[in-house]
N, C-alpha and C positions, 0 to 999 in steps of 0.2 A: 504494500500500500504506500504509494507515494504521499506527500504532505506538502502544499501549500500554505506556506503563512504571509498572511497580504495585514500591515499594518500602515495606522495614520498615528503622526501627531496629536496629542492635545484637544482629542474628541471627545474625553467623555461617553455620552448617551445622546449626545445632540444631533443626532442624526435620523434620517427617515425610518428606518426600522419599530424608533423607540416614540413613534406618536412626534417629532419635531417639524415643523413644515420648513422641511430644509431641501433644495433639489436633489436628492440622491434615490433616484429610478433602479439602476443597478444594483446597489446593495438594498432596496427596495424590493422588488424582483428574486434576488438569491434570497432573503429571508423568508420567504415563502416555499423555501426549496430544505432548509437548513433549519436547527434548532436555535429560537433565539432566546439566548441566555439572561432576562430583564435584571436579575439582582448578580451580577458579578461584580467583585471590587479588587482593585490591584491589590497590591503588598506595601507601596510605597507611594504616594501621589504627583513624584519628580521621575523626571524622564528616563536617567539611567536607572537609578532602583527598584523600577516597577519591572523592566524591561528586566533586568538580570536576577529581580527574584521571579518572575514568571518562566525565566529560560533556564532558568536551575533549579526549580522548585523549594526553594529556600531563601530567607527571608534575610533583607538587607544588611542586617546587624548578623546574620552568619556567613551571609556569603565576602560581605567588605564593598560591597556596593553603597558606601553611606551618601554619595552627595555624587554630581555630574562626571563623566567620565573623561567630558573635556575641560575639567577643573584637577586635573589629579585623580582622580576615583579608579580601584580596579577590582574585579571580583577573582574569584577562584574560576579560572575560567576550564579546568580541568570538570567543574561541574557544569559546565554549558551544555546546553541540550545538542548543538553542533557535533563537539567533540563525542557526546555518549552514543551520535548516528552514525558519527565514523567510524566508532570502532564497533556498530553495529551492521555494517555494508552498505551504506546509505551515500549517493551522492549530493554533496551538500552547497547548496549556491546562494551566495550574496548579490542583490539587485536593490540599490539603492540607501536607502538608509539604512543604519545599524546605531544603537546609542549605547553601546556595551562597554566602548572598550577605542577611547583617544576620542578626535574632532571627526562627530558624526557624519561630515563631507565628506572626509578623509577616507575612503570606502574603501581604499586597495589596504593600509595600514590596518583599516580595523577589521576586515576581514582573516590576512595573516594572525592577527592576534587570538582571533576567538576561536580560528582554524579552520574556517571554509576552504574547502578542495577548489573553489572558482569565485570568482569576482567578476561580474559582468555589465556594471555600471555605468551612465555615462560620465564622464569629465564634469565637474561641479564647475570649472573653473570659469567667470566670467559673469555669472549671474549675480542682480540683488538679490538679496533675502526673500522679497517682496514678488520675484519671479521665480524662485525654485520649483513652483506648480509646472511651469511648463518640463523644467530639470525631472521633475517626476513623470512625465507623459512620456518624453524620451525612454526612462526606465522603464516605462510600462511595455512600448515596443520592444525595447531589450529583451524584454521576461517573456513577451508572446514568440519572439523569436525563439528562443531558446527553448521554449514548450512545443514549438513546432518543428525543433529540429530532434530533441530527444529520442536517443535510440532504444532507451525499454532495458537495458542490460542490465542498471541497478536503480531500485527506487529512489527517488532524488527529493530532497527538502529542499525547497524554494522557498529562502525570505525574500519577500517584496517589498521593500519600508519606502513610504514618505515621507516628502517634508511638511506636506497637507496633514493638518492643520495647523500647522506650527504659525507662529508669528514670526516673522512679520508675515502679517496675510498683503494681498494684490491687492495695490493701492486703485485699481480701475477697476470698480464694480462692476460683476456680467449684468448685460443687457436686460436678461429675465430676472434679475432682482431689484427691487424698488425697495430703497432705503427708509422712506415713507412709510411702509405697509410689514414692516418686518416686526416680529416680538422677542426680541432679546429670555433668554428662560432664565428662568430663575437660579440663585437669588439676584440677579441684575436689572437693576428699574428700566423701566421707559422712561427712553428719553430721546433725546435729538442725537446729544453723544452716540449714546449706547446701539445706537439704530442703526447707526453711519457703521460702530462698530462689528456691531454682529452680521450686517450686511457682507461685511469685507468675508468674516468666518464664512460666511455661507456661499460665497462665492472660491474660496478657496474647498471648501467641502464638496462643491460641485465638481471641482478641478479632479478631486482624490476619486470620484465615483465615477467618473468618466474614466479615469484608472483601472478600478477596478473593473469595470464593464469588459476592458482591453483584455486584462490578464485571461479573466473569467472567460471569455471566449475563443480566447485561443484554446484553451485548456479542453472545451467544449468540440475546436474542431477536429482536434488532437483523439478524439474519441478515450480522452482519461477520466471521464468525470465521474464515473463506478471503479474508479483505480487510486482516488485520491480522495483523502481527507483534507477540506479546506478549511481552514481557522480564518477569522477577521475579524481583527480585534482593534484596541489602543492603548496607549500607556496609561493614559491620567484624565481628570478633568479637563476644562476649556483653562485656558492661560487668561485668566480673567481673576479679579478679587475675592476671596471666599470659594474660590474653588481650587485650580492647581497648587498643589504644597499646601496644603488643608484636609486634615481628616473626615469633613463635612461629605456626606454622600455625592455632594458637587465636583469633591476633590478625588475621592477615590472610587466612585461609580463609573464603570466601561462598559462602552457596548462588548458581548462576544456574540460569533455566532459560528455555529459550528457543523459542517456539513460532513457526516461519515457514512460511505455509501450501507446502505440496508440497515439504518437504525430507525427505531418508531417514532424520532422526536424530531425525524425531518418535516420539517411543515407546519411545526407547533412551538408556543412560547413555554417557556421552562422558568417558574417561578422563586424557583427555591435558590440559595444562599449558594455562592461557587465562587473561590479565590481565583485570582488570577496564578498560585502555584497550584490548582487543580488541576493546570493545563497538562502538565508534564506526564504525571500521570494517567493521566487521560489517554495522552498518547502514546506514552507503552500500551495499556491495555486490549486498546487498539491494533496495535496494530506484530500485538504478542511477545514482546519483549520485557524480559523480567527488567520490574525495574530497580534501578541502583537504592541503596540504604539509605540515603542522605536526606531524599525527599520528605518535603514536609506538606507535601498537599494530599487533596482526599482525590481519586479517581471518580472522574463525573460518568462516566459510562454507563452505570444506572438510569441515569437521570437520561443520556441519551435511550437506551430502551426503554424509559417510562416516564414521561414527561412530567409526570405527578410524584415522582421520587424524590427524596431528601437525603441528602450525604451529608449535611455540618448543622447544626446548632449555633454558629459564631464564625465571624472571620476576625483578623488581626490585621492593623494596619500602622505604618511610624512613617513617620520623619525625620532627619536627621538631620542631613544638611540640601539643602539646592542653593542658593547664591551662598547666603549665610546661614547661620548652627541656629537651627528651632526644633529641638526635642520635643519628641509629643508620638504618643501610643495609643490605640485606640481598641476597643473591643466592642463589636456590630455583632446585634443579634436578630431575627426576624423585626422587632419590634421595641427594642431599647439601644441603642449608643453608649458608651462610657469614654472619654477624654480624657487624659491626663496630659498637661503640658509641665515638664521639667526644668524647663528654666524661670523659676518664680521669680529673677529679678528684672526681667525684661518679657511683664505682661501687655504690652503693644504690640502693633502689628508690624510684623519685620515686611517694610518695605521693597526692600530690594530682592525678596521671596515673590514679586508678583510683575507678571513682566509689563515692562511701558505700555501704554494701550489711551485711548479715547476715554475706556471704562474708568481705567485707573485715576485718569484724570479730573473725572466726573466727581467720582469717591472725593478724591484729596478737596479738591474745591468746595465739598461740605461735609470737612470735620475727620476724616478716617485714621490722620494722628491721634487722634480724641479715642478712638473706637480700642476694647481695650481685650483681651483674650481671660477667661478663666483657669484657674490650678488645676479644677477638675470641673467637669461639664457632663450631665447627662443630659439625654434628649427622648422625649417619646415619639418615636418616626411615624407613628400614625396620628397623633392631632399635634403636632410639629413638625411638618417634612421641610419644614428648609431650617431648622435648626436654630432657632434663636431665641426660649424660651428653658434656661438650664432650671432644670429642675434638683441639681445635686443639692446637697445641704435642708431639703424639704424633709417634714419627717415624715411623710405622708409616702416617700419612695427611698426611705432610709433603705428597707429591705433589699429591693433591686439597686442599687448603690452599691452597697456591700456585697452582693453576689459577684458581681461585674467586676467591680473590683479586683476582689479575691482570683476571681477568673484569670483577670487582665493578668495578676501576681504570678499566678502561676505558668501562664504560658511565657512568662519574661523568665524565669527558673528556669523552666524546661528546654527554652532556646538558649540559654545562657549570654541574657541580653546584658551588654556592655553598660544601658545606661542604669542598670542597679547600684553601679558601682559609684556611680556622684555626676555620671559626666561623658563625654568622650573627647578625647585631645584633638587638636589638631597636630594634623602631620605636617612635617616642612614641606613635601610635595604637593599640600594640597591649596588651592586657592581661594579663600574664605572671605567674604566680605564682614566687616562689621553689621552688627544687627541692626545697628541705629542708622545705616548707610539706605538712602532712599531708592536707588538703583542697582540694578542686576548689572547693568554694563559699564560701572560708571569709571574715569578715569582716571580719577583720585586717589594717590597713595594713602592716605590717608582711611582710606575708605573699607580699605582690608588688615586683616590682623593676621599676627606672626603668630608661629605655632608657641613661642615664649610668651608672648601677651594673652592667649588666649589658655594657657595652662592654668597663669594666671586669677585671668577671671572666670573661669568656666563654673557653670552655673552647678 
């Protein structure tokens, strides 16, 4: 059984599949083909750490995946799901993005490192940020090539990554979107900003499913589509406030959707709880291969023959670092949240955690220095789905407090999480902004701290 993985950017759920009126027909279309997954949540809500605990099935603070991979960051990549298909006869291809392992352009380097037998990318060189959408349609032709030329001799895993939906999005709105008539989701107001902004996402969203339609059909003319397991998925939330680098279901809610030829949950939405390290598993089981000891997810294959199946009680989700260090744990269950943020001396919002945007600027202009984070936060996700109503500290949910808690404790034991210990250093390799620093890109010495300063003060 071969295996397709077609990833975007910085999606989130905001996509056509999940009720959004965003233009994506394509993955529209396949999710009426495929199981779609409604409650999946990463491991991590930043780009490398969701990405390297979903492809190791282990969780950031075990694999070393703490913060951007093009800041310093590396994981154990001897547990990469690449390396465990080569040495299970699997031919293994890199097509476009990768956020594992150095500067995610970087496609021939970060390929070598993780161990892809092929790189078949095209040349980054020469684009703004702002047009890497077209850099991915390029790669999309690549990947449909390469599906059409396959000779059948060994199953092959295809990563497909985008830059869609990453920021910068295409400063030239498509034609069929009216910045007028768009609704920004939640939790991001309407407004004029917001409009302009979300417009841009949704025209870069359009970009990515046009993508996919590409891969997806060649695959289709190639007669493999009973020979292949297709995954399509995304790392984190939208790169928007309150959602990316936030444990808010905004933050670590993704679409998946999962198409394994002859399962019963092709065609059906699948409700129940599934991490993004389910995936791994998932795919041994699949497709027969025992899998390695290390994994920490649950195999959703169940739940693919029964769409009405339950494999977890809880998922587990951190943050560590993405520009700068804001430790925070979280333990999701059908119907309660638990929050712990670790750094009680800096309960503000780490700005340079949320990338530049229209949004962003909406926010700051009324008050979001003001806006302040909790020690500990529970939420009831049915009459509070967008999380802003903590109910920790009430006596009235002392009970579920304390369970959560104790829960949260125990899975930080069990994985032998670093931040029980007070804290986590920084390395001299790594590149850390100050918390109090307002931008992610910013180019102020001043702006970033030494792994000595931050020993220092760490929280």
């Amino acid at each position: 059984m071969n295996i397709l993985y077609i990833h975007t950017h910085d999606s989130g759920r905001v996509l056509g599949p999940y009720g959004y009126a965003v233009p994506t027909p394509n993955l529209e279309a396949f999710a009426k083909q495929a199981a779609v997954f409604r409650n999946c949540y990463c491991a991590g809500p930043t780009c490398s750490p969701s990405r390297a605990a979903m492809l190791s099935g282990t969780y950031p603070h075990q694999n070393g995946m703490l913060g951007l991979a093009q800041r310093g960051f590396s994981m154990d990549y001897e547990k990469h799901l690449v390396r465990f298909l080569n040495r299970n006869g699997y031919r293994t291809v890199l097509d476009g993005i990768q956020h594992e392992a150095g500067w995610y352009l970087d496609t021939k380097q970060g390929a070598e490192t993780i161990g892809y037998q092929e790189e078949i990318s095209c040349p980054s060189d020469g684009y703004r940020q702002e047009d890497l959408t077209e850099w991915d349609k390029k790669n999309a032709d690549r990947a449909a090539k390469w599906i059409g030329n396959y000779d059948g001799k060994k199953p092959f895993f295809l990563s497909y990554g985008m830059y869609a939906t990453h920021r910068r999005f295409p400063d030239v709105i498509d034609r069929d979107i009216n910045e007028d008539f768009v609704l920004p989701p939640g939790p991001i107001p309407d407004s004029r900003e917001t409009r302009k902004d979300f417009a841009r996402y949704m025209t870069s969203a359009k970009s990515a499913d046009l993508c996919v339609g590409r891969v997806l059909d060649a695959l289709k003319e190639k007669g493999l589509m009973e020979e292949t397991v297709i995954l399509i998925t995304t790392d984190h939330g939208l790169a928007e406030p309150f959602c990316k680098c936030t444990l808010f279901d905004s933050g670590i809610g993704v679409a998946l959707l999962i198409r394994a030829p002859g399962k019963r949950a092709n065609g059906h939405v699948i409700d129940g709880l599934v991490s993004h390290l389910d995936i791994f598993p998932t795919l041994c089981d699949l497709l027969g291969i025992e899998k390695p000891g290390y994994l920490e997810g649950v195999s959703a294959v169940p739940m693919l023959d029964d769409p009405e199946a339950k494999i977890r009680d809880e998922i587990f989700a951190e943050v560590n670092f993405h520009t700068s260090y804001e430790p925070i744990r979280c333990i999701r269950t059908e119907r309660y949240k638990y929050i712990r943020y670790y750094d009680a001396s800096y309960l503000r919002i780490n700005q340079s955690n949320i990338d530049e945007s229209l949004t962003k600027d909406y926010f700051n202009e009324r008050g979001l220095k003001e806006q302040h984070k909790y020690e500990e936060a529970l939420y009831d996700l049915v009459f509070d789905v967008g999380e802003r109503r903590n109910l920790a500290g009430l006596p009235e949910f002392a009970a579920v407090e304390q369970v959560l808690a104790a829960r949260l404790d125990r899975h930080l034991r069990e994985t032998d999480d670093p931040i029980r210990n007070g804290g986590i250093s920084v390395s001299p390799e790594w590149k850390v902004n100050r918390k109090e620093c307002l931008t992610a890109s910013s180019k102020n010495p001043e702006d970033y701290v030494s792994a000595v300063n931050s020993n220092r003060k760490k929280s």
